[in-house]
BAFI-3210 file (N, C-alpha, C; in Angstrom, 3 decimals, decimal comma, padded with zeros to 6 digits):
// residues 112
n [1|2|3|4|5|6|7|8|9|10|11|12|13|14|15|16|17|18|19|20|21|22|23|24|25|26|27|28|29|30|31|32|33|34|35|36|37|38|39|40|41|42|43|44|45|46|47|48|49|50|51|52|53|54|55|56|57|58|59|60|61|62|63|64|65|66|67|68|69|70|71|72|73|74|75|76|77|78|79|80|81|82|83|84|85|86|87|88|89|90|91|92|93|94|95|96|97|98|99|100|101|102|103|104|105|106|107|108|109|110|111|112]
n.u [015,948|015,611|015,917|016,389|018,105|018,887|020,820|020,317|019,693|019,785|019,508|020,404|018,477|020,752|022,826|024,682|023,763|023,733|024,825|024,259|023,817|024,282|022,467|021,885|020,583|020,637|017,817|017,071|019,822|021,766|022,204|024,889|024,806|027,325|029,395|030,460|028,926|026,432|026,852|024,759|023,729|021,121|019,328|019,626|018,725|016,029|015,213|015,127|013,197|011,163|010,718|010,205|008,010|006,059|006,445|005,143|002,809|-000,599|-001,784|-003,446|-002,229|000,172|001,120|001,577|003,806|004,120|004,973|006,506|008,707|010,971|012,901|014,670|016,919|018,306|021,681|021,661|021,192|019,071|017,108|015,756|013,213|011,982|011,520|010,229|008,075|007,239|006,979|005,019|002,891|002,708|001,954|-000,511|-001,979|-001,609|-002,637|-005,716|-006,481|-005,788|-008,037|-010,496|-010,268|-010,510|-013,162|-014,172|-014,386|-015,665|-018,162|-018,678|-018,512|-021,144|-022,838|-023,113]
n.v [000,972|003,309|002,902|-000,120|-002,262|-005,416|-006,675|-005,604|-005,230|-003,698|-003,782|-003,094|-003,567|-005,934|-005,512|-005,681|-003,167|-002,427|-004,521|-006,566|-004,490|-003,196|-001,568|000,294|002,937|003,976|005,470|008,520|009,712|011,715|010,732|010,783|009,899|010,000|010,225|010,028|011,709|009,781|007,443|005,995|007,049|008,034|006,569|004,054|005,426|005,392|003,013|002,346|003,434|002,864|-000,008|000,275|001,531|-000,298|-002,308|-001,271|000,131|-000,003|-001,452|000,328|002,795|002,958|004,441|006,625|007,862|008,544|011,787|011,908|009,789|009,926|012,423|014,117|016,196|018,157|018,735|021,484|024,772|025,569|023,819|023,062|024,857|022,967|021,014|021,453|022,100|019,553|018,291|019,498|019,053|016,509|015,521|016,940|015,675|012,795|013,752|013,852|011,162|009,748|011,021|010,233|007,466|006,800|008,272|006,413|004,421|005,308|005,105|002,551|001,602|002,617|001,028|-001,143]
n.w [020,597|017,842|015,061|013,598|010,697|008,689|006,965|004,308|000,739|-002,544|-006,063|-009,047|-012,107|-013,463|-011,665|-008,654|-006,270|-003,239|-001,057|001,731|004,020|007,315|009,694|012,702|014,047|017,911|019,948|019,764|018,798|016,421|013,079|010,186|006,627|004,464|001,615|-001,955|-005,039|-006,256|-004,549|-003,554|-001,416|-001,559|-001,685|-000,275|002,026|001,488|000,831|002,952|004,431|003,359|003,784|006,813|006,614|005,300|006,766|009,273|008,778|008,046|005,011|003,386|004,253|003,598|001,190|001,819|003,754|007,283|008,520|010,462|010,259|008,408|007,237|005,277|003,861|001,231|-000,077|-000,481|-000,206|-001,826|-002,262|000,104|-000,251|-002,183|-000,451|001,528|000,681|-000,527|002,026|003,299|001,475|001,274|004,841|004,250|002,298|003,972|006,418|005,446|004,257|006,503|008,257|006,536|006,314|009,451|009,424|007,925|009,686|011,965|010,830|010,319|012,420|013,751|012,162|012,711]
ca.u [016,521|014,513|016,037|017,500|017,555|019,983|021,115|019,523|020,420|019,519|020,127|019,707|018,849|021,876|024,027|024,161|024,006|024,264|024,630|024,463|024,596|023,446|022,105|022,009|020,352|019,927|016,752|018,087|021,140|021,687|023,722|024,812|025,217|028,135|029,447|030,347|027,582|025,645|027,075|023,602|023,180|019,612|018,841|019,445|017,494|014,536|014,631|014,998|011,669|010,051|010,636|009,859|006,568|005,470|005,733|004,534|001,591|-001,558|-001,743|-003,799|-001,538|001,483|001,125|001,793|004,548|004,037|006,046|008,207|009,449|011,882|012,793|015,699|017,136|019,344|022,612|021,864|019,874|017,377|016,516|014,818|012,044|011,070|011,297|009,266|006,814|006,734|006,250|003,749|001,581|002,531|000,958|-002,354|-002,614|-001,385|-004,094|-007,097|-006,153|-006,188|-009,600|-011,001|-010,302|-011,620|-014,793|-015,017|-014,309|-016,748|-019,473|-018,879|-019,341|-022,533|-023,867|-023,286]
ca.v [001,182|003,592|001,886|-001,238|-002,837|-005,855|-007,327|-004,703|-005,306|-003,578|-004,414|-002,060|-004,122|-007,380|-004,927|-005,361|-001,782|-002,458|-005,351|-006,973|-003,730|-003,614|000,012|000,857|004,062|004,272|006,517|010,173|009,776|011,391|009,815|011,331|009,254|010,734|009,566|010,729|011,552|008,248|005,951|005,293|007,547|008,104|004,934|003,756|006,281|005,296|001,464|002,188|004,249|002,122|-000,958|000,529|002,024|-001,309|-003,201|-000,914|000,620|-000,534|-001,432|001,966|003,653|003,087|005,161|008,113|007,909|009,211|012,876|011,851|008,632|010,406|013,321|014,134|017,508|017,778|019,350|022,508|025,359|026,100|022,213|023,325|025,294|022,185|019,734|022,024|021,447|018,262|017,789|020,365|018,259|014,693|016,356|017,667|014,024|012,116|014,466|013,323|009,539|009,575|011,461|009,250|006,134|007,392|008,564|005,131|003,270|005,326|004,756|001,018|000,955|002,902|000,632|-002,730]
ca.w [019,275|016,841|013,637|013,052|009,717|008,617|005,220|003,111|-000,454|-003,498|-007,394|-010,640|-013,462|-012,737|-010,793|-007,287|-005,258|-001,941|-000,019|003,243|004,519|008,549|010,306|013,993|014,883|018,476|019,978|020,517|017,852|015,061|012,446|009,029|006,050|003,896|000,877|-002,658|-005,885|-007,225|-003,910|-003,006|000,016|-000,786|-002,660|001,228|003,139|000,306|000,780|004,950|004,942|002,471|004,858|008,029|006,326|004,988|008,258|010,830|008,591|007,248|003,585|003,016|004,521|003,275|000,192|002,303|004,736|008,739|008,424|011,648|010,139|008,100|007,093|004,494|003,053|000,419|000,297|-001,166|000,158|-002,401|-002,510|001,098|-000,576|-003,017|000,900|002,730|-000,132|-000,277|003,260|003,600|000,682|002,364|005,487|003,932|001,948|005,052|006,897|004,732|004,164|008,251|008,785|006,154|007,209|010,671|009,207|007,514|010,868|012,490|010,505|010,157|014,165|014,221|011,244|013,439]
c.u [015,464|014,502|016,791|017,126|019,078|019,990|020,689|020,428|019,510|020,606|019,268|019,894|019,441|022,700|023,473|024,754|024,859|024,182|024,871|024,771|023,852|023,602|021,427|021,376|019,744|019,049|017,429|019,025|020,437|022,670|023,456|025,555|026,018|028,825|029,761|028,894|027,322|026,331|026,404|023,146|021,274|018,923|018,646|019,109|016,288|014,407|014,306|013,495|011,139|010,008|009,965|008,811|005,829|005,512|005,043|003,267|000,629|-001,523|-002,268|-003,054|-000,136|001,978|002,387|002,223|004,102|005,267|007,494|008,434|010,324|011,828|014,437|015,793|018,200|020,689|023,100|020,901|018,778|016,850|015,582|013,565|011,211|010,919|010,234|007,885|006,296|006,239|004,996|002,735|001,436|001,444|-000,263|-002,751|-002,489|-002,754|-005,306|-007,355|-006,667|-007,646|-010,531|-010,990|-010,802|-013,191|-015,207|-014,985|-015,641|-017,873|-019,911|-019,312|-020,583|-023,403|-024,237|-024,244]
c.v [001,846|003,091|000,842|-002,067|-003,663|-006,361|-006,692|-004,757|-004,718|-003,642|-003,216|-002,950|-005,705|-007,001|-005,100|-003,902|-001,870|-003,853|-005,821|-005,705|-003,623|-001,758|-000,310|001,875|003,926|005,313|007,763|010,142|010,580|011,043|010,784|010,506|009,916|009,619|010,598|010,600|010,095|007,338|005,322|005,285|007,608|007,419|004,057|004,155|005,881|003,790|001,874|002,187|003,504|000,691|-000,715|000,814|000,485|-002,300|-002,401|-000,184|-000,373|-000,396|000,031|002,762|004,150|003,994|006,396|008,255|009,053|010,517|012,598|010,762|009,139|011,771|013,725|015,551|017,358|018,500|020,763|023,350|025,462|024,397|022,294|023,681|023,959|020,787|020,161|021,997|020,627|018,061|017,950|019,780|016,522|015,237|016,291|015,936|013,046|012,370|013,735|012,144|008,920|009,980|010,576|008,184|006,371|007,428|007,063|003,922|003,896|005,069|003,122|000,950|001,198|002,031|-000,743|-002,646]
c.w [018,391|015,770|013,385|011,587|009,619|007,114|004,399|002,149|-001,737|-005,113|-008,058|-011,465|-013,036|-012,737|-009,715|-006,847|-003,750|-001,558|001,220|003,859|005,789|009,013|011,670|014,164|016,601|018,869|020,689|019,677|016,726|014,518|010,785|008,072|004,836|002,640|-000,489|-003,920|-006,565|-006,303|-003,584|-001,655|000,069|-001,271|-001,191|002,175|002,412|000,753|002,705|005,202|004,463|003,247|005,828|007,453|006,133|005,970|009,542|009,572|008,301|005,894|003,120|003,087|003,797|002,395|000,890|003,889|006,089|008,500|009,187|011,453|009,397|007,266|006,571|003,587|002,037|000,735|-000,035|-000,470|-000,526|-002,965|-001,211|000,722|-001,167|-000,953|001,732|001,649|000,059|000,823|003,689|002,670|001,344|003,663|005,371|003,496|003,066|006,039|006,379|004,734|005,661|008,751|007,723|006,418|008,908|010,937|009,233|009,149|012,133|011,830|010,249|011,533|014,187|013,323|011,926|014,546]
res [x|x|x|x|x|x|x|x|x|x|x|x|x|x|x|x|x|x|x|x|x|x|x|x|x|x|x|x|x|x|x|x|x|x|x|x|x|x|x|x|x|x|x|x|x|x|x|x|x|x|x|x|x|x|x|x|x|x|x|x|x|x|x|x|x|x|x|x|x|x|x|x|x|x|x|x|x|x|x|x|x|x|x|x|x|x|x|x|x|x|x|x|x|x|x|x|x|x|x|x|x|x|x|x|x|x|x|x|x|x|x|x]
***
């Protein structure tokens, strides 16, 4: 299974959004979440990633999501140019965060 998440519930304020809602992706699927404007399609791709980031990373890390943990376009073409941005700066900061913490783990070994 690449994603499973269950009971996910979010609240705005003392509205509830979503609740109890349960997700399946098996590995190799894709799945497309459809819906009309403000149902909280990407209010629920945002909590997914933000879960899965915060248990499988390291606290450092988390800031700055793994590229191939998700990856979301919008529904418009020229919303591509501002995604391929972003990614391309997650990336470079993702990049650095990783060779730093590296550095710092090598130099803690050679100091012991």
């Amino acid at each position: 299974m690449l994603l499973e998440r269950k009971e996910i519930q979010k609240t705005y304020g003392k509205q509830l959004l979503l609740k109890d809602i349960h997700l399946s992706i098996p590995k190799g699927q894709a799945v497309a979440i459809i819906g009309g404007n403000g149902t909280g399609k990407s209010t629920l791709l945002k909590m997914i990633a933000s879960i899965r980031l915060k248990k499988e990373m390291p606290e450092l890390l988390w800031v700055f999501p793994p590229i191939n943990s998700f990856l979301m376009f919008g529904q418009y073409e020229h919303h591509l140019l501002v995604h391929v941005l972003l990614l391309t700066a997650w990336a470079l900061a993702y990049s650095f965060v990783l060779m730093s913490w590296f550095l710092y783990l090598v130099r803690k070994r050679r100091n012991m």
